[in-house]
C-alpha positions, 0 to 999 in steps of 0.5 A: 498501453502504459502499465509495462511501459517501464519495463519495456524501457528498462529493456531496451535501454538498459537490456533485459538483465535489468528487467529481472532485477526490476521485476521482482520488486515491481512483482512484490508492490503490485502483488500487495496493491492488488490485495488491499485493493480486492479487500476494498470492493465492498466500498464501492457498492456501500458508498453508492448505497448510501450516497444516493439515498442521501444517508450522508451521516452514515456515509461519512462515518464509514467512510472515516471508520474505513479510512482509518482501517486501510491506513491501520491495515496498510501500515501492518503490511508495508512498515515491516516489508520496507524496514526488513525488505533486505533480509527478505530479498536475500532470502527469497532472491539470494544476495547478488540479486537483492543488492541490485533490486533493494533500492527500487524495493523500498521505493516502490513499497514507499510508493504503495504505502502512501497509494494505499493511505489516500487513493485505493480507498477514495478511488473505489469511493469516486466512482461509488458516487458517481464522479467518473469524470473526476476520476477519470481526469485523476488517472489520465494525468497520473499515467502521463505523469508515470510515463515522463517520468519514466522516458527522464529518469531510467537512462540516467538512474536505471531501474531506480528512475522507475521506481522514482517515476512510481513514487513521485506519481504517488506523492504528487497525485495521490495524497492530493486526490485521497484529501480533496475526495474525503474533504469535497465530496465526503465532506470531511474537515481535513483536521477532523479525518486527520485526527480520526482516521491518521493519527493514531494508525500511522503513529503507532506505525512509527513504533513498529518500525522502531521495533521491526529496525531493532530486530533486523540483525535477528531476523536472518532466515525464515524463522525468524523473519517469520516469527519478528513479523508475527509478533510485531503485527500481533503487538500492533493489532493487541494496541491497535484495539487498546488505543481506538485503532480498531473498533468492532467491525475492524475487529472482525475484518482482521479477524477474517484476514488473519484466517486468511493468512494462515490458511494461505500459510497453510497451503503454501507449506503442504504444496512445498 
């Protein structure tokens, strides 16, 4: 009832031009939101498994190793698309479109940055454990905080009051949720799951975007959008591992999901 609520009143308010321009980057942050979200199914059965036969040690460290793993994968999937977003958008949607959905891009991509840094992962863990009420009352206030939202602000701001709507939800309700799942009912120190799982991924996240801001001049076609983004994910990955980012089990998930990409690549190049 609520998840097209925004471009209902996009559309009535602002006509249905404005959809259009609305919907490309809404297609792009829930696209990526969806993917993350289906890579991390297995964190719901293994968080059930461990928590109800009170394996709490273990329970904790995956959960740490995991927590530092979405943090580490969300920022190779969103720091590039936020700081090189424009080159994107012109190429894929042409100038005059991207000029008109490029701020409501970078706050959505914003917005799903942070979704995926402390809710994605401590959602699957809530009901894992059975704390559906918990849950529950997280996503009722979340979605009447998204729909005031969007009812105050897409008359004055457009299609940006939207995304604004999507990214205050995020900063009000997500970080808290993500803090008090790991710390209440994980049981983790907030410094300790800082210092572990935040740190060192979202640190060398600045560093990528020095690097991917540095290359946008360069990378104006898909070539070179293509090659600035494999190279500078590469460098993330090779000091990912050199620095404690990724451990062996992380080694083999982006293995599999580096296969993934390129067979995806693949397919996407024989059907066009």
């Amino acid at each position: 009832m609520t998840s097209g609520l925004d471009r209902i009143l996009i559309g009535a308010w602002l006509g249905v031009t404005w959809v259009a321009y609305y919907a490309v980057p809404f297609l792009i942050f829930s696209s990526i939101g969806s993917l993350i979200n289906n890579m991390l199914q297995f964190i719901f059965p293994m968080s059930s498994e461990l928590y109800s036969t009170d394996r709490l040690d273990e329970f904790r460290d995956i959960m740490t190793k995991a927590t530092r793993f979405i943090a580490a994968l969300a920022t190779i999937i969103y720091i590039p698309l936020i700081t090189l977003g424009n080159n994107f958008l012109i190429l894929w949607v042409g100038p005059d479109m991207a000029s008109k959905s490029l701020t409501s891009l970078m706050l959505l991509l914003i917005a799903g940055y942070i979704t995926a840094l402390f809710a994605i992962l401590t959602v699957q863990i809530m009901v894992g454990i059975g704390q559906i009420r918990i849950f529950t009352f997280y996503t009722v206030l979340r979605t009447l905080f998204l729909c005031i939202g969007c009812f105050l602000l897409i008359r004055p701001l457009g299609i940006n009051g939207a995304a604004w709507s999507v990214l205050f939800s995020s900063l009000f309700f997500d970080i808290a949720f993500g803090i008090i799942t790991l710390t209440k009912y994980v049981g983790l120190q907030l410094i300790y799951i800082l210092r572990t799982a935040y740190v060192k991924p979202l640190s060398l996240g600045v560093v990528l975007a020095i690097f991917c801001i540095l290359a946008h001049p360069f990378a104006v076609s898909w070539l070179r959008l293509t090659l600035v983004v494999s190279i500078l994910i590469s460098f993330y990955i090779a000091v990912g591992y050199w620095i404690g980012v990724f451990g062996e089990t992380e080694k083999r998930a982006v293995v599999s999901i580096m296969k993934m990409v390129r067979s995806f690549g693949r397919k996407a190049e024989s059907k066009a």
